[in-house]
Backbone as numpy.savetxt, mean C-alpha at the origin, in Angstrom:
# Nx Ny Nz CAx CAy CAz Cx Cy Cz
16.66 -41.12 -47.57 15.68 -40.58 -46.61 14.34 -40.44 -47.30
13.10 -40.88 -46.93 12.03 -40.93 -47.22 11.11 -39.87 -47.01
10.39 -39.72 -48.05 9.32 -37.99 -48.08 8.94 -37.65 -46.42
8.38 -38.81 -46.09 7.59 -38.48 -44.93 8.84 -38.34 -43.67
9.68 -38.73 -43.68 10.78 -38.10 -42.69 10.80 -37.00 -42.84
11.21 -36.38 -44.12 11.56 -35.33 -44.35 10.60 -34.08 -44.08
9.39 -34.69 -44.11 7.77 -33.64 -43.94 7.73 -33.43 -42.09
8.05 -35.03 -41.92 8.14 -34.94 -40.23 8.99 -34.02 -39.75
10.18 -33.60 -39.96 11.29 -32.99 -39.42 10.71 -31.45 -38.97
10.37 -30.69 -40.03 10.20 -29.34 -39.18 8.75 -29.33 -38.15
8.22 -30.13 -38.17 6.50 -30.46 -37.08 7.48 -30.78 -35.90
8.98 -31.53 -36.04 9.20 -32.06 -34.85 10.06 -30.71 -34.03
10.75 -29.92 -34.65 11.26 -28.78 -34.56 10.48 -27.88 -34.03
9.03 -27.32 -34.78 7.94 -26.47 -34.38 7.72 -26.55 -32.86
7.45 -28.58 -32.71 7.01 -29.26 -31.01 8.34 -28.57 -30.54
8.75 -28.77 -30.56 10.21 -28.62 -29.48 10.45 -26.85 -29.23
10.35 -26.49 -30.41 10.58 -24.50 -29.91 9.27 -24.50 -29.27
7.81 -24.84 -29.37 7.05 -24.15 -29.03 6.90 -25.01 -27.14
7.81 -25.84 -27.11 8.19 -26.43 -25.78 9.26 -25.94 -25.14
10.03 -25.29 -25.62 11.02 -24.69 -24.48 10.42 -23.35 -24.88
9.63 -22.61 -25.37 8.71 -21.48 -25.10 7.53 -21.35 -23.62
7.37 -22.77 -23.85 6.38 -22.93 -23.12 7.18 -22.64 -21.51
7.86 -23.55 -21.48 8.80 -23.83 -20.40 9.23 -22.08 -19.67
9.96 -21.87 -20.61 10.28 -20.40 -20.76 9.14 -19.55 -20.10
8.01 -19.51 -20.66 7.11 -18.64 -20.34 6.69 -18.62 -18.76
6.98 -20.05 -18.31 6.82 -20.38 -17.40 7.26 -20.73 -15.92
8.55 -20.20 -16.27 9.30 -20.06 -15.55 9.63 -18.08 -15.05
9.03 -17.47 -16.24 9.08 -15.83 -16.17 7.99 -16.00 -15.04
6.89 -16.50 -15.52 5.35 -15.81 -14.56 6.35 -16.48 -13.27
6.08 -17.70 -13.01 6.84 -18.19 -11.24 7.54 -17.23 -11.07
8.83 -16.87 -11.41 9.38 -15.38 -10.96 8.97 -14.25 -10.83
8.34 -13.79 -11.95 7.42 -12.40 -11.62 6.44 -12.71 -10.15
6.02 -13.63 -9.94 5.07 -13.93 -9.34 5.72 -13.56 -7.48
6.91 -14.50 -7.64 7.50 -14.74 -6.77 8.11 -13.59 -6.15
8.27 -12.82 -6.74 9.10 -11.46 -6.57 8.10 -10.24 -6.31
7.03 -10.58 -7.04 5.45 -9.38 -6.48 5.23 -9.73 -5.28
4.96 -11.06 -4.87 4.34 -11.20 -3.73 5.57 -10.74 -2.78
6.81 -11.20 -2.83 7.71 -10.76 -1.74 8.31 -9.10 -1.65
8.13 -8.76 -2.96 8.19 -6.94 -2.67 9.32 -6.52 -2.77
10.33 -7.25 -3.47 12.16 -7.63 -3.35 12.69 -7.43 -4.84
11.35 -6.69 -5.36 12.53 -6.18 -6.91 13.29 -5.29 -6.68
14.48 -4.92 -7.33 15.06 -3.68 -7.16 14.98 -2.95 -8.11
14.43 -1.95 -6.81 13.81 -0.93 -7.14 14.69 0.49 -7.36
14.55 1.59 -8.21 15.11 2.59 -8.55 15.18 3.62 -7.38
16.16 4.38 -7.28 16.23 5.71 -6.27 15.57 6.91 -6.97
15.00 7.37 -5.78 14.16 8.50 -6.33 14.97 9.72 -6.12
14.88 10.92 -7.00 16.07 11.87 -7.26 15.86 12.47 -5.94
17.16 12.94 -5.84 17.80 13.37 -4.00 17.31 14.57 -4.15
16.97 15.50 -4.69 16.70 16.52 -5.24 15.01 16.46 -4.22
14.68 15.75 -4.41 12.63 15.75 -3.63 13.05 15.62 -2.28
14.00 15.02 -1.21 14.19 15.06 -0.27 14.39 16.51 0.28
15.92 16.46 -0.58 16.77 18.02 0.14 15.50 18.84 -0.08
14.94 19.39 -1.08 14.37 20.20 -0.91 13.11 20.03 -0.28
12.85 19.25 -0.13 10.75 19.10 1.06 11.12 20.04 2.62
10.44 20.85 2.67 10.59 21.39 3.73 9.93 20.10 4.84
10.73 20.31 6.38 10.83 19.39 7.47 9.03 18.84 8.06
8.27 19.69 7.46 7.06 19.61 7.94 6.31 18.40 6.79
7.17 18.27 5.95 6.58 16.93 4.75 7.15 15.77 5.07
8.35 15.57 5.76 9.10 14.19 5.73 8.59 13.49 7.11
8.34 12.80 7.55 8.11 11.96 8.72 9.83 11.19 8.68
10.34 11.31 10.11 11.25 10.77 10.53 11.02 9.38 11.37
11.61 8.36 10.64 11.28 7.00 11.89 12.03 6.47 12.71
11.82 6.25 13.93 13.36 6.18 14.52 13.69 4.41 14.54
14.82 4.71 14.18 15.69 3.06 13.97 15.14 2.39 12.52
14.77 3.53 11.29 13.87 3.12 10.55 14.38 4.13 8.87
14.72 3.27 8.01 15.14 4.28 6.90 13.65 4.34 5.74
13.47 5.26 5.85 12.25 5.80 4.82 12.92 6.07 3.48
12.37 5.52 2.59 12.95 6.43 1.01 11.91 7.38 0.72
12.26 8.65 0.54 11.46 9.70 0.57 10.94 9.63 -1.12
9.90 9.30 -1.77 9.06 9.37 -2.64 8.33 10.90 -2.98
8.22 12.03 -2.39 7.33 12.69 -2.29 7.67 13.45 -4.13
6.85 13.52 -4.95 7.41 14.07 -6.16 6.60 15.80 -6.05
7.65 16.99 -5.89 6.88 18.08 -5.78 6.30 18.93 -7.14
6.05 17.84 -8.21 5.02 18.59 -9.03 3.73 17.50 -9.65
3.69 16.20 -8.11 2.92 15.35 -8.81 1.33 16.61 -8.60
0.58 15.41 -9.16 -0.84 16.14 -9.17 -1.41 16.32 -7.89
-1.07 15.49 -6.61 -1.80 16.32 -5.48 -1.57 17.76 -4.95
0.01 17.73 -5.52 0.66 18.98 -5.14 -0.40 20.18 -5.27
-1.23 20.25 -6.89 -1.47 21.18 -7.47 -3.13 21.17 -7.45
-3.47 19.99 -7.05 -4.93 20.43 -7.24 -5.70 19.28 -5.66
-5.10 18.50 -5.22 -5.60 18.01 -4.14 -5.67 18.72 -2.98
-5.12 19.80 -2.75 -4.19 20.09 -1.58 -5.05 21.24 -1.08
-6.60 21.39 -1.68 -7.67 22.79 -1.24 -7.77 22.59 -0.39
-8.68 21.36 0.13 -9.58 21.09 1.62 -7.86 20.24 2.43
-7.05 20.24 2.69 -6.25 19.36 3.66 -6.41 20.33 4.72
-6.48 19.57 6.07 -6.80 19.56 7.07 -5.54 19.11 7.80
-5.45 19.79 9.11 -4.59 19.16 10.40 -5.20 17.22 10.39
-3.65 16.65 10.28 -4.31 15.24 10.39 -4.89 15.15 11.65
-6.07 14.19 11.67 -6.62 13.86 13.03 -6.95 12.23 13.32
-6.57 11.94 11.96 -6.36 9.93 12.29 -5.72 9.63 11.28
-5.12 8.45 11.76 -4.49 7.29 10.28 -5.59 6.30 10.22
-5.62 6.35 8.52 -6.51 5.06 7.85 -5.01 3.86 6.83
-5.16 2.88 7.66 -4.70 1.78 7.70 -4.83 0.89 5.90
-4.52 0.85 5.00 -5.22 0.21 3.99 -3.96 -1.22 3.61
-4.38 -1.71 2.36 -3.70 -2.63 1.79 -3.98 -3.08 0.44
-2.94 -3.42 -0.31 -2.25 -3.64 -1.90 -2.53 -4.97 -1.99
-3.02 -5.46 -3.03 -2.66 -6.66 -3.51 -1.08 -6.64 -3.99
-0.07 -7.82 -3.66 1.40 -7.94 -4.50 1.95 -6.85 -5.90
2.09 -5.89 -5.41 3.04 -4.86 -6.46 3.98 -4.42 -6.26
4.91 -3.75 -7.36 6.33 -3.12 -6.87 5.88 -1.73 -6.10
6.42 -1.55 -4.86 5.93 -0.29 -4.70 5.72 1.16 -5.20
7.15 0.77 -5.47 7.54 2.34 -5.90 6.42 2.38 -7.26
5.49 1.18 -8.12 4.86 1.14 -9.35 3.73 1.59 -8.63
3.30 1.53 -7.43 2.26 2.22 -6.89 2.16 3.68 -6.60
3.77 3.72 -5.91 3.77 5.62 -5.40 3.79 6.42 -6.73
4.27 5.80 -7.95 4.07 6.84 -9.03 2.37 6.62 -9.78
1.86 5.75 -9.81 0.20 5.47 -10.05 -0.19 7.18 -8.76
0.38 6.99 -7.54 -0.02 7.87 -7.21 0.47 9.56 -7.51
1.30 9.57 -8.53 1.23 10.88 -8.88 0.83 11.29 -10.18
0.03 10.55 -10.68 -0.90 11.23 -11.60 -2.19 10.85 -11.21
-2.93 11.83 -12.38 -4.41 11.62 -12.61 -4.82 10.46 -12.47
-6.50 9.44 -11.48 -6.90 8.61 -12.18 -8.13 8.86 -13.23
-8.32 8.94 -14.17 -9.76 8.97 -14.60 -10.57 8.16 -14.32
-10.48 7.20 -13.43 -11.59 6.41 -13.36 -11.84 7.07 -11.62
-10.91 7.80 -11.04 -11.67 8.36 -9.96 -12.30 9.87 -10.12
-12.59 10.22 -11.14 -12.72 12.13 -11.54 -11.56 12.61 -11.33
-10.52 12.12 -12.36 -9.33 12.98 -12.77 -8.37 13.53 -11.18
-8.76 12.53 -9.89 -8.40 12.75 -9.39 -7.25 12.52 -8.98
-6.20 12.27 -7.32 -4.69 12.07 -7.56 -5.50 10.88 -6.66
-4.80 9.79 -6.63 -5.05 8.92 -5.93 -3.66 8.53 -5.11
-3.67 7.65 -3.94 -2.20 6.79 -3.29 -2.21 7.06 -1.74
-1.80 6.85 -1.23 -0.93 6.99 0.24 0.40 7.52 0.46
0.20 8.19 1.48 1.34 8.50 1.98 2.37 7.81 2.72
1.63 6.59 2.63 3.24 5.54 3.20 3.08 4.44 2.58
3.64 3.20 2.14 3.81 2.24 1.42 4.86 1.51 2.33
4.42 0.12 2.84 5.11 -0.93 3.82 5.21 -2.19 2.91
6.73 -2.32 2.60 6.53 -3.73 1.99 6.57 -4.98 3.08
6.73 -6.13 2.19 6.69 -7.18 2.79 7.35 -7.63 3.86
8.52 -6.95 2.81 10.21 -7.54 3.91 10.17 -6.15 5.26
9.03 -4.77 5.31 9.20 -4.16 6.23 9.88 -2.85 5.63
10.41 -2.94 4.52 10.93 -1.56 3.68 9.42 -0.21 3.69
9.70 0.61 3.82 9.01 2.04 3.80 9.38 2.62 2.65
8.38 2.91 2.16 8.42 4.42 0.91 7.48 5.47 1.66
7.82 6.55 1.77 6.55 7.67 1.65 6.34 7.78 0.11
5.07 8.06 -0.23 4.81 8.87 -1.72 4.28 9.86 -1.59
4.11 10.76 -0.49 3.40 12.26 -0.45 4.04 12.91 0.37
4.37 13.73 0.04 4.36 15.13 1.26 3.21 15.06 2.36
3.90 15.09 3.45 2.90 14.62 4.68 1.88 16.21 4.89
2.36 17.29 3.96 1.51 18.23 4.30 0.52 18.19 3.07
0.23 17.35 1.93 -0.31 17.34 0.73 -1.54 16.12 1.14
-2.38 16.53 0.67 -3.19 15.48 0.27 -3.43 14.29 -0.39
-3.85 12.90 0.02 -4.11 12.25 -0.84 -5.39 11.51 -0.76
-6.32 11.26 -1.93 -6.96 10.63 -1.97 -7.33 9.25 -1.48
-7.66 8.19 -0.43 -7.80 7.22 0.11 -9.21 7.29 0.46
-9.76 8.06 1.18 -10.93 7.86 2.14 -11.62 9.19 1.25
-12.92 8.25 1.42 -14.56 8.91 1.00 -14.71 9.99 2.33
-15.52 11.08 1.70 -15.82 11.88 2.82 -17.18 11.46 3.46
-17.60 11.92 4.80 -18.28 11.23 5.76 -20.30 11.59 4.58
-20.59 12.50 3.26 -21.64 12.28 3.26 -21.76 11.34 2.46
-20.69 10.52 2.03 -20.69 9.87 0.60 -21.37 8.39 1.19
-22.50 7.82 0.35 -23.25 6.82 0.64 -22.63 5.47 1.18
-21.35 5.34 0.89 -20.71 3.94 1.04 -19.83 4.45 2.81
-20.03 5.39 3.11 -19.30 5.34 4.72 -20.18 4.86 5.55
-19.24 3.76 6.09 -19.64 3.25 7.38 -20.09 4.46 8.65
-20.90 3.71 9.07 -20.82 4.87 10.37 -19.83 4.80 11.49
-18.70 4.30 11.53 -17.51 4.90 12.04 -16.63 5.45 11.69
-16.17 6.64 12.78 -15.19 7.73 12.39 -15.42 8.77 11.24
-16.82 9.01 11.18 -17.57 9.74 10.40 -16.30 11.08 9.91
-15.74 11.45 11.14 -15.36 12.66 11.01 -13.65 12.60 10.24
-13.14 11.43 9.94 -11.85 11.25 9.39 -12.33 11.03 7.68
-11.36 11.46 7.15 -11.72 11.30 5.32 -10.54 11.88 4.89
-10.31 12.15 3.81 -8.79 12.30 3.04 -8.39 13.19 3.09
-8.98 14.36 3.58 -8.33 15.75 3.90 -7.48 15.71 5.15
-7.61 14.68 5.79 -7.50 15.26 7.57 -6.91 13.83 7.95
-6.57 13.06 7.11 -6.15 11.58 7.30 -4.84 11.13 6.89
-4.04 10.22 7.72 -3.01 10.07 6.51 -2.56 8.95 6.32
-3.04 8.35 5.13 -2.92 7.03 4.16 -1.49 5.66 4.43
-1.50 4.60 5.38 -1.02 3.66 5.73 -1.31 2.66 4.74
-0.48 2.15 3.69 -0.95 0.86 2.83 0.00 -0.20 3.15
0.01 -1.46 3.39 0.73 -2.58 3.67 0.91 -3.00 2.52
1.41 -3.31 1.42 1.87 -3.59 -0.18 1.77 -5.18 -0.10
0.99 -5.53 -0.99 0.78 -7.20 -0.40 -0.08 -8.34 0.69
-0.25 -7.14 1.46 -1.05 -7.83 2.78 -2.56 -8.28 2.11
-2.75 -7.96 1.07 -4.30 -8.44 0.51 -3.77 -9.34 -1.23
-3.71 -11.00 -0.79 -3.09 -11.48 -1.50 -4.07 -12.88 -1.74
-4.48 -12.98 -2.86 -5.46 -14.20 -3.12 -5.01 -15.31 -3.72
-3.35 -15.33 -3.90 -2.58 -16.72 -3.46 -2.42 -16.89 -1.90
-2.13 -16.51 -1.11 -1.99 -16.74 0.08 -3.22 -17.11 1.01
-4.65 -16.63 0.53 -5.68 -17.10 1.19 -6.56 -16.77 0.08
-7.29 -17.37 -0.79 -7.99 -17.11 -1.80 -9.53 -17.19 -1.23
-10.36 -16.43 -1.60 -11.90 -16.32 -0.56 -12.44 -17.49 -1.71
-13.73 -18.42 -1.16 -14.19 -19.35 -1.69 -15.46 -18.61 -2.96
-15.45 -18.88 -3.95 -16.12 -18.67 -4.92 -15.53 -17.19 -6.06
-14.33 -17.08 -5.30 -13.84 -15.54 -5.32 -12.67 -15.63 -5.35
-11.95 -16.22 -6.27 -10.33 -16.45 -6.25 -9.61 -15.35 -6.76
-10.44 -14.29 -7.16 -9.45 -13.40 -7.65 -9.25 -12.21 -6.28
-9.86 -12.82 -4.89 -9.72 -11.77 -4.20 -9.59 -12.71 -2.43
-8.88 -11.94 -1.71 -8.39 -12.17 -0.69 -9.22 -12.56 0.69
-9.05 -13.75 0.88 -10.18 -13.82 2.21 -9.75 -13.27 3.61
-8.54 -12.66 3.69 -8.09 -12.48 4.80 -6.66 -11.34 4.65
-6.45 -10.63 5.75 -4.94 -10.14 5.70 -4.27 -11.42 5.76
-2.83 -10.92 5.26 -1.79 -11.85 5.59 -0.64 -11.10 5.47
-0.15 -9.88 6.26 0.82 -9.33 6.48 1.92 -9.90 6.73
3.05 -9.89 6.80 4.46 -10.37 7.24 4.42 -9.71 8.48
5.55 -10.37 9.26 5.97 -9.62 10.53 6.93 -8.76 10.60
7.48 -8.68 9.74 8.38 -7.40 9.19 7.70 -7.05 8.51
6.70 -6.31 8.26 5.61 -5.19 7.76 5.08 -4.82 8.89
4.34 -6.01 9.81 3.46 -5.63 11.03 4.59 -4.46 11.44
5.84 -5.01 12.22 6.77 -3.86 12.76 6.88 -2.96 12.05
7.59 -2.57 11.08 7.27 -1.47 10.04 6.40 -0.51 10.44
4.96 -1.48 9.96 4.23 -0.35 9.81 3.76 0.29 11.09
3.58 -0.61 12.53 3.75 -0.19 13.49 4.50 1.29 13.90
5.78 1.02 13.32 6.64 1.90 13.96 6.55 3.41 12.99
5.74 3.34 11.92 5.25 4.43 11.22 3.97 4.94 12.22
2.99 4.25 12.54 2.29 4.87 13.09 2.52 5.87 13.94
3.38 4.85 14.84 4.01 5.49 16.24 4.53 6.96 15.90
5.62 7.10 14.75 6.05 8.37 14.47 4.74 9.29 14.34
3.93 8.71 13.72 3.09 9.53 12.95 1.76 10.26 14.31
1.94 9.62 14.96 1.59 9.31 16.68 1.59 11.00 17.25
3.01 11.07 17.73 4.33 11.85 18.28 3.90 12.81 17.15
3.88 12.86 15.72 3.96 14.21 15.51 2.98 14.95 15.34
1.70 14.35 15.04 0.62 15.03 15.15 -0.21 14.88 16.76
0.83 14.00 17.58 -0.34 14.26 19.07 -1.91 13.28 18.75
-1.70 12.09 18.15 -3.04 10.98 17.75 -2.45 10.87 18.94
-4.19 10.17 19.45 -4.40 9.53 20.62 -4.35 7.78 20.45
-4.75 6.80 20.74 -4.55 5.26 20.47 -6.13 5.02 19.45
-6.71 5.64 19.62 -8.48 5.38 18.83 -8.30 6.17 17.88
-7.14 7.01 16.67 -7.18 7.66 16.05 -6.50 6.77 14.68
-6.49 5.38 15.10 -5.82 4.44 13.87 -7.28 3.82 13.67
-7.63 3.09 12.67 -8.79 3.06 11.49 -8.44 2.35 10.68
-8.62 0.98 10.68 -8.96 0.18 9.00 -9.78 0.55 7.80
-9.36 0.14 6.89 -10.01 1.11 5.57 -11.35 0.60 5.71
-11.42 -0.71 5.92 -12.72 -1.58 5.83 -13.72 -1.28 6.89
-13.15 -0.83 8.08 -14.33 -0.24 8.94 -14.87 1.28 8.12
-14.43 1.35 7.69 -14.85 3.13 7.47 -15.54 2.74 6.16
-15.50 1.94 5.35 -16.34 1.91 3.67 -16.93 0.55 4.03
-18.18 0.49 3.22 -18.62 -0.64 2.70 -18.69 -1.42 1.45
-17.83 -0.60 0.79 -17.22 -0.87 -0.65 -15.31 -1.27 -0.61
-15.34 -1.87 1.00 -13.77 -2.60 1.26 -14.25 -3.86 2.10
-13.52 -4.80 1.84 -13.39 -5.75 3.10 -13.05 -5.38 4.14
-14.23 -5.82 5.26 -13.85 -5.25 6.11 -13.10 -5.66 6.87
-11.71 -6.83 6.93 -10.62 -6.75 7.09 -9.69 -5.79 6.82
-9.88 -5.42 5.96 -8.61 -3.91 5.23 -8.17 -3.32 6.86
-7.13 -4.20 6.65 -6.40 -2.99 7.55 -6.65 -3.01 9.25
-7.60 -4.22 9.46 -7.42 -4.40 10.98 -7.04 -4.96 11.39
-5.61 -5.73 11.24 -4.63 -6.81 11.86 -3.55 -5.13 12.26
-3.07 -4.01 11.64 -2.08 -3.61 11.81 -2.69 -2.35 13.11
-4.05 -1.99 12.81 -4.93 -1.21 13.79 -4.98 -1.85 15.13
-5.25 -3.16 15.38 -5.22 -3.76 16.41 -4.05 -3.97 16.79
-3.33 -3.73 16.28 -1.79 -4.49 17.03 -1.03 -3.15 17.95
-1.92 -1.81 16.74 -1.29 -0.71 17.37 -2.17 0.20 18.46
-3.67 -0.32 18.50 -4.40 -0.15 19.74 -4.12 -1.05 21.04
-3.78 -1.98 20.61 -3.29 -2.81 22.22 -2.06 -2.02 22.48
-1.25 -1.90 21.72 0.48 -2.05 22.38 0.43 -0.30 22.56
-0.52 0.13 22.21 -0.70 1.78 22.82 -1.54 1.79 24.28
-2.20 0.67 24.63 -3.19 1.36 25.69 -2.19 1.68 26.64
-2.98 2.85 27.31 -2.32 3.37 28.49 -2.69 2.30 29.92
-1.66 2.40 30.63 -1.68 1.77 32.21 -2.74 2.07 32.85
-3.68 1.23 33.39 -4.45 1.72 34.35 -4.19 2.36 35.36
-4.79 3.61 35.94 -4.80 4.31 36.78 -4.80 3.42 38.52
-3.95 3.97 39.64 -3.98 3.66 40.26 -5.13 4.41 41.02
-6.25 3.49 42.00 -7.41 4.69 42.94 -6.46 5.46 43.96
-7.00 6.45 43.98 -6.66 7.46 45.18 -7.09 7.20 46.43
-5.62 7.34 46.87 -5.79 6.94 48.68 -6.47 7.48 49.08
C-alpha cells in the first residue's frame, strides 16, 4: 500500500462522518420544524394539584371541549399583575408564530425583562390541531394589550387593554413558511389558521361569551387595536365569530 493511500484514508473517513452529520442534522431541523408548525409534540401534564384547587371563577368550562388547565398559582401575574384587573369587557384575539404551547404558557409565568419585569401570555392558547391550554386564571391578569394612553393604540376600542381583557392566541396562525411577506421572510404575510383552531377557538369565545355576558362587537384583533402588530393579528377568528353571532333581524310591528 502506497504513502498516499494511506494519507488519503482518514480525509476519506473525515468526508463521510462529516456527511452523515450533515444528513443527520438535517433531518432533526425537517422534524423539529415539522412538529412546531403542527403543534403535535407531546406535551407534559400540568400538576392536578392547579386545577383541583383554582376556585370555579378561574377555570372557563367549554362545552364538547377538553381544556388542560395551565393556570400556575404562584406564577408572577398571580402576585404582582393582578392590581388594576377589571370585570372583562372584551376578548383580544392574538397569534404565535409555530411553538410548543405549553413552552409559551410557562414564558408566561415569569418575568419578561424586556417588557419592565413584567408577566407576559394569554389566557388561552389554541393549537393547530384545535387542542386548548388555558395559562391564567381567568380572574388574574395578563399582559397582552397596551393601555388606551400608550402612543402605539389604534383608535379602536380605546376602552379594552389588559386589565379588563382576556387574551385569545391561535399558536401558529402567524407562520412565515406558510405565507412568507415579500422582502420580509422572517415574518408572516397573512393568518393561516387551521380549521380545527378556527372551531376551537370559536368555541372558547362563545364560552367566554356566556360567562361574562360579551355582546358580538366585544371580540378584537390584536392588530386593530396596536400599530406595532399586523394588522391581520387576529381578524380571520374575530370575523368568523362576529358573523356567526349576529343576531336575527327584527321583525316590523304590525
Amino acid at each position: 500500500m502506497c504513502d498516499g493511500e494511506i494519507m488519503h484514508r482518514p480525509l476519506l473517513q473525515t468526508v463521510v462522518t462529516l456527511a452523515v452529520l450533515a444528513v443527520f442534522f438535517a433531518l432533526s431541523l425537517m422534524s423539529w420544524i415539522y412538529l412546531a408548525r403542527r403543534n403535535v409534540w407531546i406535551e407534559p401534564d400540568p400538576p392536578p394539584a392547579w386545577r383541583a384547587n383554582a376556585p370555579a371563577r378561574d377555570i372557563l368550562d367549554v362545552p364538547g371541549r377538553e381544556v388542560i388547565y395551565w393556570g400556575n398559582p404562584t406564577a408572577t401575574y398571580a402576585r404582582q399583575a393582578n392590581r388594576r384587573r377589571r370585570k372583562p369587557v372584551g376578548i383580544v384575539v392574538h397569534f404565535n408564530t409555530p411553538k410548543r404551547p405549553v413552552s409559551l404558557v410557562k414564558y408566561g409565568h415569569r418575568l419578561d425583562p424586556r417588557r419592565g419585569n413584567a408577566a407576559f401570555g394569554y389566557h388561552f392558547y389554541i393549537g393547530r390541531d384545535g387542542g386548548i391550554l388555558q395559562g391564567a386564571p381567568l380572574s388574574k391578569r395578563t399582559n397582552h394589550v397596551k393601555f388606551k394612553s400608550n402612543p402605539i393604540r389604534r383608535g379602536a376600542a380605546k376602552h379594552v387593554w389588559s386589565g379588563n381583557a382576556i387574551g385569545v392566541s391561535l399558536v401558529g396562525a402567524c407562520d412565515p413558511w406558510r405565507a412568507p411577506a415579500v422582502g420580509k421572510w422572517f415574518a408572516c404575510a397573512q393568518e393561516t389558521p387551521t380549521p380545527a383552531q378556527l372551531e376551537a377557538g370559536l368555541a372558547v369565545v362563545r364560552a367566554l361569551q356566556v360567562r361574562y355576558g360579551l355582546d358580538c362587537m366585544a371580540i378584537w384583533g390584536h392588530g386593530a387595536l396596536q400599530v406595532d402588530r399586523r394588522i391581520f393579528e387576529g381578524a380571520t377568528l374575530t370575523r368568523l365569530a362576529r358573523a356567526q353571532c349576529a343576531l336575527p333581524a327584527r321583525k316590523p310591528a304590525a
